[in-house]
C-alpha positions as CSV (number, residue, x, y, z in Angstrom):
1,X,164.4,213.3,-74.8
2,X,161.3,212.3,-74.9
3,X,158.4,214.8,-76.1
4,X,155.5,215.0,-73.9
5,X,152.0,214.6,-75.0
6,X,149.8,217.9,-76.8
7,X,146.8,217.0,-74.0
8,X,146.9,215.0,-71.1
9,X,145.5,211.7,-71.1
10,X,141.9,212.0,-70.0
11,X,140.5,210.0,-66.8
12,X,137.6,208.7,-66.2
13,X,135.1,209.1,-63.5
14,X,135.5,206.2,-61.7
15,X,139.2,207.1,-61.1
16,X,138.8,210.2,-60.0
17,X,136.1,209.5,-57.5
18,X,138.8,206.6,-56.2
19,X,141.3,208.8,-56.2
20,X,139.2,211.2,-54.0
21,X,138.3,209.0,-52.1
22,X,141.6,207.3,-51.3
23,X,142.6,210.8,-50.6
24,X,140.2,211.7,-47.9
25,X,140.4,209.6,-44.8
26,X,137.2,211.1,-43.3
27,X,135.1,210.7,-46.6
28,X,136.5,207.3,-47.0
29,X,135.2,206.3,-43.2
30,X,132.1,207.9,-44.0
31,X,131.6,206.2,-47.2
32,X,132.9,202.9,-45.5
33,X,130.0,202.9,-43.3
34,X,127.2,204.6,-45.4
35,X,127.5,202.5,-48.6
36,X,127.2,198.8,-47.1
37,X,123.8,200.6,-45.3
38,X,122.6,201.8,-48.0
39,X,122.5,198.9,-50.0
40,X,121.8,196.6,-47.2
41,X,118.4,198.8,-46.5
42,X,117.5,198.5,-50.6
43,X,118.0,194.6,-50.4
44,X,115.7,194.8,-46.9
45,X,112.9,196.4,-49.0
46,X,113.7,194.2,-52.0
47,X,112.8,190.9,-49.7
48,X,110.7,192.2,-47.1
49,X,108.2,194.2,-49.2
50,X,104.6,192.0,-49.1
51,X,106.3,189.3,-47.2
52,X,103.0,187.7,-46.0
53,X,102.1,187.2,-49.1
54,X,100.9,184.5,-50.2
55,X,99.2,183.6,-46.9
56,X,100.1,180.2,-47.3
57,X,102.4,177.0,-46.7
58,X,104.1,177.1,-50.3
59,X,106.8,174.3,-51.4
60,X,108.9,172.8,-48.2
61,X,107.5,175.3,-46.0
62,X,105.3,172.3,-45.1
63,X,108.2,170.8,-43.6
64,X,109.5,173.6,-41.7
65,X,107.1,176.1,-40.6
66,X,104.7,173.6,-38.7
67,X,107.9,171.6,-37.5
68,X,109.4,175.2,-36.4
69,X,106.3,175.9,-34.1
70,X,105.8,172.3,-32.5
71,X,109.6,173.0,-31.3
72,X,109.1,176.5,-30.5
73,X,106.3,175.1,-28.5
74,X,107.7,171.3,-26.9
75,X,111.0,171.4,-27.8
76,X,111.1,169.0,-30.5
77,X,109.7,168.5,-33.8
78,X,106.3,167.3,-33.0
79,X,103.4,165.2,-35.4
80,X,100.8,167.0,-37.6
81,X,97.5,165.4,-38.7
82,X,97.6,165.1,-42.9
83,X,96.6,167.9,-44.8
84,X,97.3,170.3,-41.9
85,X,98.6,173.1,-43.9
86,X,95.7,175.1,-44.9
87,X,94.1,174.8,-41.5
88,X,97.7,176.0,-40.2
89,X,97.9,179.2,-42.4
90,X,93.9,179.8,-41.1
91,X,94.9,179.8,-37.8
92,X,94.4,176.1,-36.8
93,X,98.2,176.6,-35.2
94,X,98.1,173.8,-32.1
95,X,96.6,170.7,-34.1
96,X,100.0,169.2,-33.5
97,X,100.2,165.9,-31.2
98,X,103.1,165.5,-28.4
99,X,104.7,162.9,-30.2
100,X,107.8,163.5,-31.9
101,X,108.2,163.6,-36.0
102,X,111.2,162.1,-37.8
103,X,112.8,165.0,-39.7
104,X,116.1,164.9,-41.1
105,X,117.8,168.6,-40.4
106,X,119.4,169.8,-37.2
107,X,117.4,172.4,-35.3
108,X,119.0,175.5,-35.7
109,X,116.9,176.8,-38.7
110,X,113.6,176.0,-37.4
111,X,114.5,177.2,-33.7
112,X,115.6,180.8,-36.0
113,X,112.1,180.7,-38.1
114,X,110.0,179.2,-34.5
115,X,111.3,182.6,-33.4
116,X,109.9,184.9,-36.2
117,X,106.1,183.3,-35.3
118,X,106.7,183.5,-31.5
119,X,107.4,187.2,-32.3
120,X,105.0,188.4,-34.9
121,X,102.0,185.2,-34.3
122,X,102.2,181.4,-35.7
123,X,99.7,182.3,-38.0
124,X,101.4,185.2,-39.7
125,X,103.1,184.5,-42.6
126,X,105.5,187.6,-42.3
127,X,106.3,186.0,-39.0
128,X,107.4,182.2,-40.5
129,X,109.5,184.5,-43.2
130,X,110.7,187.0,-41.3
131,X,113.7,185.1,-39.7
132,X,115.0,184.2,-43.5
133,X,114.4,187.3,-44.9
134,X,116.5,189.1,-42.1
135,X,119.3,186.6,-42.9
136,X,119.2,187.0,-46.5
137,X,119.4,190.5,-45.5
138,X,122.6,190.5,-43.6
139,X,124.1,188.2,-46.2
140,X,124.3,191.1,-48.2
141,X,126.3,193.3,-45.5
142,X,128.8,190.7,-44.3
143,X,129.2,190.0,-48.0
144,X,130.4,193.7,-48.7
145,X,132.9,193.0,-45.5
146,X,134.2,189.9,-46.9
147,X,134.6,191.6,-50.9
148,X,136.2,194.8,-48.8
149,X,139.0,192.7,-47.5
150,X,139.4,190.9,-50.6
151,X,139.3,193.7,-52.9
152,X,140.7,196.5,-50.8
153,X,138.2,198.4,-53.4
154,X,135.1,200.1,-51.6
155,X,133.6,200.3,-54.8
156,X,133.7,196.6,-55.7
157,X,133.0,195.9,-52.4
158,X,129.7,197.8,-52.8
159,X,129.6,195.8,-56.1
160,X,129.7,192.2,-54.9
161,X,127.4,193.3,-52.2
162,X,124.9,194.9,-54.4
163,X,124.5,192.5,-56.8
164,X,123.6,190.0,-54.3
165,X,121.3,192.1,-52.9
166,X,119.3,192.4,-56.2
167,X,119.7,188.9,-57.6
168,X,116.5,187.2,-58.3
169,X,117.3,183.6,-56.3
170,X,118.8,185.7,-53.0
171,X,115.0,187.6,-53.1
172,X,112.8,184.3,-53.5
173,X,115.2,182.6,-51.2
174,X,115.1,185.2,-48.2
175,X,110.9,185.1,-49.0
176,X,110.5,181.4,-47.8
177,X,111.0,180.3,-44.5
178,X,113.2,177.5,-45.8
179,X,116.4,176.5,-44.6
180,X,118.8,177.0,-47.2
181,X,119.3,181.3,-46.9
182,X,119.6,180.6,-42.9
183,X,122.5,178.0,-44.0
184,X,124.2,180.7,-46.4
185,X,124.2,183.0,-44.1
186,X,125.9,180.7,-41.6
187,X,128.3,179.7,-44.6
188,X,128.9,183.4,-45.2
189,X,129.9,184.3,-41.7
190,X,132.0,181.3,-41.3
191,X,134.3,182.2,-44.3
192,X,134.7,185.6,-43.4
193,X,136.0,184.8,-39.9
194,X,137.9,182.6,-41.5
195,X,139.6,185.9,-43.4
196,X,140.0,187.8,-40.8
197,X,142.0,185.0,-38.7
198,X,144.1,184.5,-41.9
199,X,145.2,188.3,-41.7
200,X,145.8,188.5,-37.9
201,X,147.5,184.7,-38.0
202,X,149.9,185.3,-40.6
203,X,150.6,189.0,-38.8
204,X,151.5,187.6,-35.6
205,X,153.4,184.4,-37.2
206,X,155.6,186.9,-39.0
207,X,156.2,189.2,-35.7
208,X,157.1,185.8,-33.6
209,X,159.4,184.5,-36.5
210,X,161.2,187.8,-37.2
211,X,161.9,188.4,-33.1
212,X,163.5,184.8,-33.0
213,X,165.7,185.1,-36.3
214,X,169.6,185.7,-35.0
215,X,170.6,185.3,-38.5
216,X,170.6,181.3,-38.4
217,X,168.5,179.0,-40.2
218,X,165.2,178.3,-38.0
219,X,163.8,175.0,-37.4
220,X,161.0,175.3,-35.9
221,X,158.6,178.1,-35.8
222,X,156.2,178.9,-33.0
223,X,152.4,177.4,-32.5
224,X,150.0,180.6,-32.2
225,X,146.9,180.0,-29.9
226,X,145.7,183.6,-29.6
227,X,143.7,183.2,-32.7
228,X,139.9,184.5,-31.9
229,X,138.7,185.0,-35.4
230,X,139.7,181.1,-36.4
231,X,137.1,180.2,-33.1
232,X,134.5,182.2,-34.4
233,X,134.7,180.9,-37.8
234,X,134.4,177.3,-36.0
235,X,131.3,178.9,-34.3
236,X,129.9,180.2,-37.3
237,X,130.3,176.7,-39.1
238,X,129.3,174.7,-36.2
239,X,125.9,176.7,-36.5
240,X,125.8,176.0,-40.6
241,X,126.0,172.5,-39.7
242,X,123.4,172.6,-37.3
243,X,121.0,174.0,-39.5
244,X,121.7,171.9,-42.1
245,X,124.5,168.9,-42.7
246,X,126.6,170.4,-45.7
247,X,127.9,172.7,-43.5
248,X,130.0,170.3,-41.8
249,X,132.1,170.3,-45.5
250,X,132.3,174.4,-44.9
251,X,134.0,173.2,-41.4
252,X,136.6,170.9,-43.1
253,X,137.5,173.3,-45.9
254,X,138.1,175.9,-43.6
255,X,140.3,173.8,-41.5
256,X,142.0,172.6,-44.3
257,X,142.5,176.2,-46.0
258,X,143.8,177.4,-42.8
259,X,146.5,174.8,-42.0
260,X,148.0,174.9,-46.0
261,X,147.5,178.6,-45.7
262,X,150.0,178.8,-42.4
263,X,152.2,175.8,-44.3
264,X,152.9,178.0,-46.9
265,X,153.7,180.9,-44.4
266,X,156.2,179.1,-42.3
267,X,158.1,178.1,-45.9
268,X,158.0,181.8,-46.8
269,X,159.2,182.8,-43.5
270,X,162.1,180.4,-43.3
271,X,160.8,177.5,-41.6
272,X,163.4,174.7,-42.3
273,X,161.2,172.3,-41.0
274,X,157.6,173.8,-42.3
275,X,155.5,170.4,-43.5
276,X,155.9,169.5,-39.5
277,X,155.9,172.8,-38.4
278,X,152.5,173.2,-40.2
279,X,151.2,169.9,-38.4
280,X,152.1,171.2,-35.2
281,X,150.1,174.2,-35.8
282,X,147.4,172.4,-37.3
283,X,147.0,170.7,-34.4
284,X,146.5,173.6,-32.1
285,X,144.1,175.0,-35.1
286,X,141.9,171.7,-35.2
287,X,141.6,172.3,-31.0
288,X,140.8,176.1,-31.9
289,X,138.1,174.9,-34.6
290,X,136.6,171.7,-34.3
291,X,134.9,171.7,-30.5
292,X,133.4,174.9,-30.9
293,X,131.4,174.0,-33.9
294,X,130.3,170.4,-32.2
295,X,129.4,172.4,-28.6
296,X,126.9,174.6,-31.0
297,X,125.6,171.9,-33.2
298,X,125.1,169.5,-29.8
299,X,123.6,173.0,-28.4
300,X,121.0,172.8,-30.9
301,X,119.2,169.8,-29.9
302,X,119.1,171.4,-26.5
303,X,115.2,170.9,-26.8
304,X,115.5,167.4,-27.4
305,X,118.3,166.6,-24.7
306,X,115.9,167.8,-22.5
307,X,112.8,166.4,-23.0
308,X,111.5,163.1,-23.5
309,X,109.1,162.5,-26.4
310,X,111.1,164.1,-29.3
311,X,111.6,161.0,-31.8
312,X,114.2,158.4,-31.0
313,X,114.6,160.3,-27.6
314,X,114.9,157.0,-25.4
315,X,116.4,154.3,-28.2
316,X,119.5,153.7,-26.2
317,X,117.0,153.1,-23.4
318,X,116.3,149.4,-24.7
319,X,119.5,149.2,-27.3
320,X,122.3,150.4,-25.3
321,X,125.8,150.8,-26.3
322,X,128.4,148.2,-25.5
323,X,132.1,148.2,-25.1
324,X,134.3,151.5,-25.9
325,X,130.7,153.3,-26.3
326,X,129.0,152.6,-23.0
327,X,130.4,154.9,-20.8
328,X,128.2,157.5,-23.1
329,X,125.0,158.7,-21.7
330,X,121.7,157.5,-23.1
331,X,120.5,160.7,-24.3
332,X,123.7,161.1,-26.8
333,X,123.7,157.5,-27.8
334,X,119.7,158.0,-28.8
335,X,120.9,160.8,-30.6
336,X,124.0,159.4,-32.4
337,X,121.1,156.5,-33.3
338,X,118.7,158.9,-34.6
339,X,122.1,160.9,-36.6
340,X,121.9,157.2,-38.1
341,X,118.7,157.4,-39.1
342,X,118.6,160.8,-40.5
343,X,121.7,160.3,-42.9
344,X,120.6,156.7,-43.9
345,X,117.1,158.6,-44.9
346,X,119.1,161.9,-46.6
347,X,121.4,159.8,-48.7
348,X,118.5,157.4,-49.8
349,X,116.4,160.3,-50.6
350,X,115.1,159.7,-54.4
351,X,112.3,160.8,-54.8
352,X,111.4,161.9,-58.3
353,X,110.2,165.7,-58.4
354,X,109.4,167.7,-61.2
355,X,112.1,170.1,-60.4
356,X,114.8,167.8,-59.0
357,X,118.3,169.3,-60.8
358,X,121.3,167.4,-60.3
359,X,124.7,169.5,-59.3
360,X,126.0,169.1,-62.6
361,X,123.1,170.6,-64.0
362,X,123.4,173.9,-61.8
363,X,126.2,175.8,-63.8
364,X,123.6,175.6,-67.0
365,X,120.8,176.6,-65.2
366,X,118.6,174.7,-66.6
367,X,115.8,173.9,-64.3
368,X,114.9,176.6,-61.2
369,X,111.9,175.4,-59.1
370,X,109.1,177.0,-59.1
371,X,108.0,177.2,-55.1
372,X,104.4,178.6,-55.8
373,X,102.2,179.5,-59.0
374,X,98.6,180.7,-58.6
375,X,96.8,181.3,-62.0
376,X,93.9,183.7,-62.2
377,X,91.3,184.6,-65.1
378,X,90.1,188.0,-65.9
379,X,88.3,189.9,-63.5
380,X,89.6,187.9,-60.4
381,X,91.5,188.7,-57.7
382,X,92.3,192.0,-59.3
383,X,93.7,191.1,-62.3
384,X,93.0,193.0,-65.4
385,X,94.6,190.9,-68.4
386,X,92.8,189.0,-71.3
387,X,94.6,185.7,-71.0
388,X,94.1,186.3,-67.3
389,X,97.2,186.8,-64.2
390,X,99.9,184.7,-62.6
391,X,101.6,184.9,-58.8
392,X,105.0,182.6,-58.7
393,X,107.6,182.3,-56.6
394,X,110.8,181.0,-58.8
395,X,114.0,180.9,-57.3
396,X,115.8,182.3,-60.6
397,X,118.9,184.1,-60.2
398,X,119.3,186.9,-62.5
399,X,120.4,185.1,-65.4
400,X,122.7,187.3,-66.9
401,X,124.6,187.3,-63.3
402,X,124.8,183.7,-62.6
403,X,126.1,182.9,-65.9
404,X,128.6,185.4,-65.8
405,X,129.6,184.3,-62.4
406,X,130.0,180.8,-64.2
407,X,132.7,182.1,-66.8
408,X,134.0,184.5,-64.0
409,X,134.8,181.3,-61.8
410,X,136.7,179.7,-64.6
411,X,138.7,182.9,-65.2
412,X,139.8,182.4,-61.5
413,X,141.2,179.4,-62.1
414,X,143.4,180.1,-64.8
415,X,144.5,183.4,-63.1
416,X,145.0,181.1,-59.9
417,X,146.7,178.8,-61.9
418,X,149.3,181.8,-63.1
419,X,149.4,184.0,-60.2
420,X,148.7,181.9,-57.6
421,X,146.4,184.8,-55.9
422,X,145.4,184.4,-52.3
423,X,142.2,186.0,-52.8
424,X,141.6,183.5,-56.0
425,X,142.6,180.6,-53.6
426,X,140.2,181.6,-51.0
427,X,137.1,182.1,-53.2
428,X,137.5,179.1,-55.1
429,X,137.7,177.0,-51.5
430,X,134.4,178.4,-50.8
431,X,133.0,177.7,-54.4
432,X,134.5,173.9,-53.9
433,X,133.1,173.5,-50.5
434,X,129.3,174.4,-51.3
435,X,129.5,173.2,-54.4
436,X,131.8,169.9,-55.4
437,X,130.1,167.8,-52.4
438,X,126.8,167.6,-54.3
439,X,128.2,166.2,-57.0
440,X,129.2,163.1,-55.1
441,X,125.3,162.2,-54.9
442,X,124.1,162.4,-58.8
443,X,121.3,160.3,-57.9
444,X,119.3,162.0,-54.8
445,X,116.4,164.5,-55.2
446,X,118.1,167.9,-55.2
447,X,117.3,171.2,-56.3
448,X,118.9,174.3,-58.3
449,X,117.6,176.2,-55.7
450,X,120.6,174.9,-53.3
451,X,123.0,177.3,-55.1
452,X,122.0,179.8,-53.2
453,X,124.8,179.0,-50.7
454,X,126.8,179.2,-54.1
455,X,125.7,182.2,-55.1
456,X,127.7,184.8,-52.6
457,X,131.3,183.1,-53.6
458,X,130.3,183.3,-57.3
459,X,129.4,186.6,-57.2
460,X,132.7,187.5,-55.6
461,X,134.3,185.5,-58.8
462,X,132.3,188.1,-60.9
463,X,133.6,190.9,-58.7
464,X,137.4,189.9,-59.2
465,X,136.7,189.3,-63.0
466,X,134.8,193.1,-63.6
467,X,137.4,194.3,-61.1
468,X,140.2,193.2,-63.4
469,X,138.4,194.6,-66.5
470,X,138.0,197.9,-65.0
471,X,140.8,198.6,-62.9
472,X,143.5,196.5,-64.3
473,X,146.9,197.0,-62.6
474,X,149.7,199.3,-64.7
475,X,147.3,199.8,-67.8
476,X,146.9,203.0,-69.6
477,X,143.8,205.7,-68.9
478,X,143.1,204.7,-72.1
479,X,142.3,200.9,-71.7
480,X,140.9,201.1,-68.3
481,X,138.4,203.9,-69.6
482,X,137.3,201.1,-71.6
483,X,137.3,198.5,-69.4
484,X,134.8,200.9,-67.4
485,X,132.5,201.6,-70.0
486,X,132.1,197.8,-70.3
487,X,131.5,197.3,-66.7
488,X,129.3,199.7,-66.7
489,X,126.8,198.5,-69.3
490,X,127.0,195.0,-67.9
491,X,125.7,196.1,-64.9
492,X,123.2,198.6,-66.4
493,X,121.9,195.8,-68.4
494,X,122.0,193.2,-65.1
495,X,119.9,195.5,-63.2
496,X,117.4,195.9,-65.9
497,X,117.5,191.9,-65.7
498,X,116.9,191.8,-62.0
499,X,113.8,194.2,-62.6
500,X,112.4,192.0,-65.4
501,X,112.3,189.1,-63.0
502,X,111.4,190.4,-60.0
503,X,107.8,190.2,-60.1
504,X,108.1,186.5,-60.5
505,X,110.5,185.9,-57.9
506,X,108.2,187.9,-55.6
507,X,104.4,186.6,-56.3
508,X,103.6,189.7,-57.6
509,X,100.3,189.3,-59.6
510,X,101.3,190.1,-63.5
511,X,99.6,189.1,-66.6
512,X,100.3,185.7,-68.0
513,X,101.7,187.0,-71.2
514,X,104.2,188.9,-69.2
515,X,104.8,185.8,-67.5
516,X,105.5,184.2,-70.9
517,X,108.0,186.6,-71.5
518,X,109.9,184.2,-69.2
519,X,110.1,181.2,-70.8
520,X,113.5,181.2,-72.2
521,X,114.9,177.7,-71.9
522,X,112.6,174.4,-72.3
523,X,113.0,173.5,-68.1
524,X,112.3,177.5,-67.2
525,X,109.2,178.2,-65.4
């Protein structure tokens, strides 16, 4: 016989709020709803505060702000005289010529920013930003969805979603109007789509198997159209893509996760045949997938189908197609021929930059790019500081964060590696898809600042690993009391870290010596 303990072992707070929780259907709908809100409304202030400011074309904005408002306008990108930017942000907003500009991104982004000044005035600043800092905003909220379905943990749900809503690179990102948050966001959406068909596919492959099983061996299993979410994840893609290129990789991983996903299935379920059985299916899933994603990307250039002085609108006019290819209209064999141009000018693109960062160089962090840096002495501009003020923009994640996203994602390998998790499989798809493609191009011009399109999957490797420290399946109160405590002060200390650096992720005017305060690596600042 066993002797029971004097005391009972003591619990700690965080369990017994789950436990209430999980115990109260209405409080847990309640929460459900009011937690993702809540911290969705903090990251809205967090990016939206003094969005205006600076009143100025800072970094690539010079590409897409005045290119947004010429296609708002005609349709298609249009030409700007040189130097055009500070007559732009004063108000000089129709100096563009009706001829059409070579630019080498899809339409989507600038059509989403054209939008923001056609709203709010093309010269507002808060109207060019306003677009990418509404979809830097609902990043954070779909992000708690997707961590709530791979968790099945409101509180690291709100986690995952919090801390994206506070790190430094998702602020500075959502305060440009540059492409990049408008293609996370995109990215985002597509992969949790992609979830949610995974759930309701593998549901309904299971119902059709088990109503056909007689108790013989089964051959072949059946091939599922009814699968909505999978179409709205090609939608969602397709729009990445049309934004910017590297979400046509998103489109392929997420075709390829959900045919080895339903592979797997069918061999579970009893599929004698599965490997062909999985083709079939695939099949069906590439019809499901694929044309919606090229319907919205062909969408995009609606403006330049339909006009006639965008650039390269009427190549095919005096260089038509021949052979297999002629029965194509003109209008999509100028634009295949400008998709030509465009890559052949994205590939080459090697340009040296002060900030360049190649891919391998983004798990180190080593060089962030500074966006926009305005230096002011004593006495100016409001500044009150004997070594005088700075305003920066810096796309800088919150250190502490990204780094331990970086162990976090190795951690998911090895548990993948043991467990073989679904959840781990899924993440680390995302993480390969936005991230391993740049590595195939070590020698173009490319930024840290593209890991923002990283930074939601990594950040839901961080989740799993704190998730696993502080709620660690059939461990005593004793060690998961622990584990808590340690989570806690890691995020404590992360938020502290997020503080530190928003003012110079923001433009906020501080004193240089604060500034300095910065400067922890050699390529920082």
């Amino acid at each position: 016989m066993t002797a029971e303990p004097l005391l009972p072992e003591a619990t700690s707070w965080f369990d017994r709020v789950s436990a209430r929780i999980t115990g109260d259907p209405r409080l847990r709908r309640r929460l459900g709803w009011i937690v993702p809100l809540v911290i969705t409304l903090v990251a809205g202030i967090l990016r939206m505060w003094n969005l205006g400011h600076p009143h100025e074309i800072v970094f690539d904005e010079t590409y897409y702000v005045k290119d947004a408002w010429s296609q708002w306008n005609l349709g298609y990108a249009a030409t700007w005289p040189e130097d055009a930017d500070a007559g732009f942000a004063a108000g000089d907003t129709e100096a563009f010529a009706p001829v059409g500009s070579f630019v080498i991104h899809p339409p989507l982004g600038k059509w989403i920013i054209g939008a923001g000044m056609a709203l709010f005035g093309p010269d507002s600043s808060f109207g060019w930003r306003i677009g990418v800092a509404v979809a830097g905003t609902a990043a954070v909220l779909v992000l708690y969805f997707v961590a709530r379905l791979l968790t099945e943990s409101m509180v690291f749900a709100a986690l995952a979603s919090a801390m994206l809503a506070i790190d430094g690179l998702a602020i500075s990102m959502s305060r440009v109007a540059l492409l990049d948050t408008l293609l996370m966001f995109f990215v985002l959406v597509a992969f949790w789509f992609a979830l949610l068909d995974r759930r309701g596919h593998l549901h309904r492959l299971a119902a059709a198997i088990a109503a056909r099983d007689h108790g013989e061996p089964l051959t072949w299993g059946p091939v599922l159209w009814n699968r909505p979410w999978l179409v709205a994840a090609g939608t969602a893609a397709g729009a990445a893509a049309a934004v910017k290129w590297s979400g046509l990789w998103v489109l392929a991983a997420i075709g390829i996760y959900a045919v080895v996903t339903d592979a797997l299935a069918r061999r579970r379920l009893g599929v004698w045949q599965w490997p062909a059985d999985a083709v079939r299916q695939g099949a069906a899933s590439f019809v499901l997938l694929v044309p919606v994603a090229a319907g919205v990307y062909l969408a995009s250039w609606t403006g330049w189908l339909v006009t006639d002085e965008g650039y390269g609108r009427h190549t095919a006019d005096t260089a038509p197609a021949t052979g297999a290819w002629e029965w194509v209209p003109p209008a999509l064999q100028s634009l295949w021929q400008y998709h030509e141009g465009m890559y052949a000018s994205a590939a080459g693109m090697q340009t040296a930059h002060g900030y360049a960062s190649p891919a391998w160089q983004w798990p180190l962090l080593l060089r962030p790019t500074s966006m926009f840096a305005d230096r002011t002495a004593d006495g100016e501009a409001g500044c009150d500081a004997a070594n005088g003020c700075m305003e920066i923009i810096y796309s800088m994640p919150n250190p502490l964060l990204w780094w331990a996203s970086m162990a976090a994602i190795g951690y998911l390998v090895y548990r993948f590696i043991r467990s073989r998790s679904w959840q781990d499989a899924f993440v680390l798809t995302a993480i390969a898809a936005t991230y391993a493609p740049w590595l195939f191009y070590p020698e173009r011009t490319i930024f840290q600042f593209y890991t923002i399109v990283i930074l939601p999957f990594s950040l839901l490797a961080l989740t799993f690993a704190l998730q696993a420290l502080a709620a660690p399946h059939h461990a005593d109160a004793a060690r998961r009391l622990a584990g808590q405590r340690v989570v806690v002060v890691f995020l404590t200390v992360s938020v502290l870290v997020s503080a530190f650096w928003y003012p110079l992720v923001t433009a906020m005017n501080v004193p240089y010596d604060f500034w300095q305060l910065h400067n922890w690596m050699p390529g920082w600042i």
